[in-house]
C-alpha positions in Angstrom: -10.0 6.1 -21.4 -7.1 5.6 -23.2 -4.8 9.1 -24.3 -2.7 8.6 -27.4 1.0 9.5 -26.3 3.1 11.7 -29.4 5.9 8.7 -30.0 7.9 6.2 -27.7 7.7 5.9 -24.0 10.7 5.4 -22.1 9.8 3.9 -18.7 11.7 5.4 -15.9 9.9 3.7 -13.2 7.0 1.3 -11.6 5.0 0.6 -9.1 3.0 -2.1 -7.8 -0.6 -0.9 -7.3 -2.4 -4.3 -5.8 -4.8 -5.1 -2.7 -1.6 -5.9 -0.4 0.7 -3.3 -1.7 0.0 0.1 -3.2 1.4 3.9 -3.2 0.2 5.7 -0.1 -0.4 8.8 -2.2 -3.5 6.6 -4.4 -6.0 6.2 -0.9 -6.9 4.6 2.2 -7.1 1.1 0.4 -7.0 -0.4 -3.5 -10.4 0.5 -4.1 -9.4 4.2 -3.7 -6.3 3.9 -5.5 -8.6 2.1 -8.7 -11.0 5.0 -8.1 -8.2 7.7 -8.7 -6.7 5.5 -11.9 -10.5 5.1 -13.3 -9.7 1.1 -13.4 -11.9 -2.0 -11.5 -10.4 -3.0 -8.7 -9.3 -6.5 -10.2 -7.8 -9.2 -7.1 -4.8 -9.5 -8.9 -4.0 -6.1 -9.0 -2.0 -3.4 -12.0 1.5 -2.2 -12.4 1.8 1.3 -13.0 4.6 2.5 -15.5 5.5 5.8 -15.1 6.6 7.4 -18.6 8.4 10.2 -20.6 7.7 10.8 -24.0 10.7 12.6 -25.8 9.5 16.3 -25.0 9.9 15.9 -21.5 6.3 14.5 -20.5 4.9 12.3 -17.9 2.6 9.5 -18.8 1.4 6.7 -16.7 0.5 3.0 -18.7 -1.7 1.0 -16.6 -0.6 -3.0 -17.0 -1.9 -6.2 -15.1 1.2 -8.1 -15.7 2.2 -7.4 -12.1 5.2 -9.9 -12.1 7.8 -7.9 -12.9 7.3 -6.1 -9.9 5.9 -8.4 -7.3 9.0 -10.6 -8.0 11.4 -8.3 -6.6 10.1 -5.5 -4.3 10.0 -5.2 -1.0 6.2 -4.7 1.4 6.9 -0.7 1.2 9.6 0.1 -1.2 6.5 -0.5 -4.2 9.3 1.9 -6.4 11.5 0.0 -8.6 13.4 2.2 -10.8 15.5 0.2 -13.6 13.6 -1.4 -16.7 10.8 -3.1 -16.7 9.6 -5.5 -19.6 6.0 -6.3 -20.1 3.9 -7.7 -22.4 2.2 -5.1 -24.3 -1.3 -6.6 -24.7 -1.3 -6.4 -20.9 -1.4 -2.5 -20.8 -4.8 -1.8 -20.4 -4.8 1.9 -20.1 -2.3 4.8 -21.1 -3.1 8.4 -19.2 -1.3 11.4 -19.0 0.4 12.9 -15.8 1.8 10.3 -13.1 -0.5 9.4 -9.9 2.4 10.2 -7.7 5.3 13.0 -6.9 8.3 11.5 -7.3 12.1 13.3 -8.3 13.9 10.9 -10.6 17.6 12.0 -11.3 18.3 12.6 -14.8 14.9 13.9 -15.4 14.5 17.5 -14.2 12.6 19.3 -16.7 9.5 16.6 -16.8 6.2 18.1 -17.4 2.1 16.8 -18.0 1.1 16.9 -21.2 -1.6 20.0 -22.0 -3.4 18.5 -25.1 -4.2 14.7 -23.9 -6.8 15.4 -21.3 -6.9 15.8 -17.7 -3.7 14.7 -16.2 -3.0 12.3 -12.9 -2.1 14.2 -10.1 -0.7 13.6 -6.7 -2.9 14.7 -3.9 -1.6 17.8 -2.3 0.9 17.0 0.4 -0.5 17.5 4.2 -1.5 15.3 6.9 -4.8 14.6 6.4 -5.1 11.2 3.7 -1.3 11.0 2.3 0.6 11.9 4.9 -1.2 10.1 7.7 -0.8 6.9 5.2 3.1 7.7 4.4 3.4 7.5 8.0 1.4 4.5 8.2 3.8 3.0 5.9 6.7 4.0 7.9 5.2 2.6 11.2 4.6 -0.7 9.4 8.3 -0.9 9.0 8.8 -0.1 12.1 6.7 -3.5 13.5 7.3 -5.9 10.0 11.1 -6.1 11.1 11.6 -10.2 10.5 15.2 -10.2 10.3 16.5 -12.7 13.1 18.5 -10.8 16.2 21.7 -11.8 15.1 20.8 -10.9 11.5 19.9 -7.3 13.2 23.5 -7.0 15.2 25.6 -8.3 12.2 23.9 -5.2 9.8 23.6 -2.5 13.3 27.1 -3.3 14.1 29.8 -0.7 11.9 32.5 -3.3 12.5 33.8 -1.0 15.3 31.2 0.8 16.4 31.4 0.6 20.2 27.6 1.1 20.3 25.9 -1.4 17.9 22.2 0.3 19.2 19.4 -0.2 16.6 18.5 3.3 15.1 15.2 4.7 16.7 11.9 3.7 15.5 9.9 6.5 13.4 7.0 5.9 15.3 9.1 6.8 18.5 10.9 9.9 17.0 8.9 11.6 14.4 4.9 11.1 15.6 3.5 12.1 19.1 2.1 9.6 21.4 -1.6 9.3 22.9 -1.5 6.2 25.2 -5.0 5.9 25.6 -7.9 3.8 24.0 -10.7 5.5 25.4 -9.6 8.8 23.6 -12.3 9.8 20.9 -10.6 9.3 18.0 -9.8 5.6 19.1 -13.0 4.7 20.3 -14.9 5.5 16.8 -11.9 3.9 14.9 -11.8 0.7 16.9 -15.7 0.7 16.3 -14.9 1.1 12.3 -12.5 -1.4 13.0 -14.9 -4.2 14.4 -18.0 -3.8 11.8 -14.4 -4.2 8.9 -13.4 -7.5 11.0 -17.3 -8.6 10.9 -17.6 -8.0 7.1 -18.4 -10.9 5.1 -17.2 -9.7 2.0 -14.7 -6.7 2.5 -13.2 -4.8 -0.4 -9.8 -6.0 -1.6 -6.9 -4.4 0.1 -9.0 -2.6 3.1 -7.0 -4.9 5.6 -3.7 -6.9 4.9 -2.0 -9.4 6.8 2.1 -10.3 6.5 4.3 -12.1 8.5 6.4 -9.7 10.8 8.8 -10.0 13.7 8.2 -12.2 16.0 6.6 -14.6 14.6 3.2 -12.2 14.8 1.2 -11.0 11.8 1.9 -7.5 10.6 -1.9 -6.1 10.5 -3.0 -3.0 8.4 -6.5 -1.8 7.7 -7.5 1.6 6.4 -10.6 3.3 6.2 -12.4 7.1 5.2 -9.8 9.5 7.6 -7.7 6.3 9.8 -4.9 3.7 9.3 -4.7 0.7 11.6 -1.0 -0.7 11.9 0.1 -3.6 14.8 1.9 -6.6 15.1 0.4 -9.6 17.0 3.4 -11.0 18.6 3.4 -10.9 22.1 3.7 -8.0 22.9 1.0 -6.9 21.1 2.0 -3.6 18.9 -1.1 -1.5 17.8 -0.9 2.1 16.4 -3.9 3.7 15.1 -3.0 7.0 13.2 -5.9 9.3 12.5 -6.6 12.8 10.1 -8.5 14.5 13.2 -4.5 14.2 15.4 -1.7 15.2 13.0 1.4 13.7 13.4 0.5 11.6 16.5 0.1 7.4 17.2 -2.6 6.3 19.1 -1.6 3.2 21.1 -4.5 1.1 21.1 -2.3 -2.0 22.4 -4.2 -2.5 25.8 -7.7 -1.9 24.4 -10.2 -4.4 25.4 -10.2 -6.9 22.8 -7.3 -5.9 20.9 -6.0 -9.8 20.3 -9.6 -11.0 19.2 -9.9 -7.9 17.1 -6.4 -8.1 15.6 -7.2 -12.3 14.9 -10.7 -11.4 13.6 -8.8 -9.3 11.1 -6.3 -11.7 10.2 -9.5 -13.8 9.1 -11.1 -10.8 6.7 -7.7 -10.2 5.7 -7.4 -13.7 4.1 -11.2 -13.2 3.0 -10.5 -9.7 1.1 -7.4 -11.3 -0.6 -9.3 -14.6 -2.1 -10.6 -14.1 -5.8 -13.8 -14.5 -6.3 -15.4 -17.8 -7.6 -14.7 -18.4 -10.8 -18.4 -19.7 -12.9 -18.7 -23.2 -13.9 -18.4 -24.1 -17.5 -21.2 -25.0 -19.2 -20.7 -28.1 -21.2 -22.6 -28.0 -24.5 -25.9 -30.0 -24.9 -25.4 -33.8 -25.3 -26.2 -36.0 -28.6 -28.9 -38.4 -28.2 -28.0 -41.3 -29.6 
């Protein structure tokens, strides 16, 4: 459903929302992040344009020209905040409200419309769903680092600094550790894990695969209350984060099977991503002659 907004939108900015890259706030994978934007989860994905109108409120147009976007951002940083252009036939959907929380300088009296509908809302912010994935996000930067070593000590070094140390990792300073695979949580995950790596057909976006440092894969998989994020270089790098343990990383590195899992889901990875058949044409009947 389509809301009429009252006059011109000024886009202030956009984000990518597509089976490899997506807001953390939207779900554990595209399909939920399609569910909460009432769209189809389309293989090529939507960008999201987050809005003001002149009084002051939010509105998010829904567009599959992805392009703009996907040219120029990063694997996390899906925000891009100067101007977009779009074709305007590719909007498929205009809705009040914005998906997301986000503080945008210059804009500090922005509200949701009252008279357009129900408006998007961001999920309230707590561990359990967006957190866990936000911090899934930030371990994934932690392990997709594939700048070359000297790349890393040219940009760590302050031209001076006596101590050119690489900052600490997130997943080392702001979660908790369980170093244990046969812990609870891990076992039922790593069991989600295997019948996701086994599927035939699995949903777009419910596992990822990137290059990363290394030369490993960077590996991320979600499902209903877990994130999966690891590396397959050697040594394997495998963090499972889970709603039940707030703020904590499960190392799941040295569980039995790790590397055939982690290859298994490199596979359904590249099977979630591949568009679906496309129907033969029919060619009309033929003349006799």
């Amino acid at each position: 459903m389509t809301a009429p907004a009252p006059g011109p939108l000024t886009t202030v900015i956009a984000l990518s929302c597509t089976p490899d890259r997506y807001p953390a706030d939207l779900g554990d994978h595209y399909g939920d992040a399609c569910t909460l934007l009432a769209v189809p989860p389309i293989p090529g994905g939507y960008l999201l344009l987050l809005d003001v109108d002149s009084t002051g409120g939010r509105w998010t147009r829904i567009s599959t020209d992805v392009w703009p976007v996907a040219a120029v951002v990063g694997p996390r940083d899906v925000v891009l905040t100067f101007g977009v252009e779009i074709d305007p036939a590719s909007v498929i959907a205009t809705r009040p409200g914005w998906p997301v929380t986000l503080i945008v300088p210059g804009h500090t009296d922005l509200r949701d419309p009252t008279d357009s509908g129900p408006a998007l809302t961001a999920p309230p912010a707590r561990w359990e769903g967006s957190g866990r994935r936000r911090a899934a996000h930030k371990v994934a930067e932690d392990l997709s680092d594939t700048r070359s070593a000297i790349d890393r000590e040219f940009e760590l070094a302050d031209w001076g600094a006596a101590d050119p140390t690489p900052p600490p990792r997130y997943v080392d300073v702001h979660l908790g550790r369980v170093r244990d695979a046969r812990h609870p949580a891990a076992i039922h995950t790593l069991a989600e894990l295997g019948r996701l790596a086994a599927t035939d057909h699995p949903s777009p976006g419910s596992v990822t695969a990137a290059r990363a440092a290394g030369g490993g894969r960077l590996i991320r998989a979600g499902g209903e209350g877990w994130s999966l994020v690891a590396n397959t270089a050697d040594p394997i790098q495998a963090f499972l984060l889970v709603d039940d343990l707030p703020d904590v990383a499960i190392d799941v590195a040295g569980a039995d099977g790790m590397r055939l899992l982690l290859d298994s889901l490199t596979a359904t990875a590249t099977a979630a991503r591949a568009a679906p058949r496309r129907p033969a044409r029919r060619s009309g009947p033929r003349r006799r002659p």
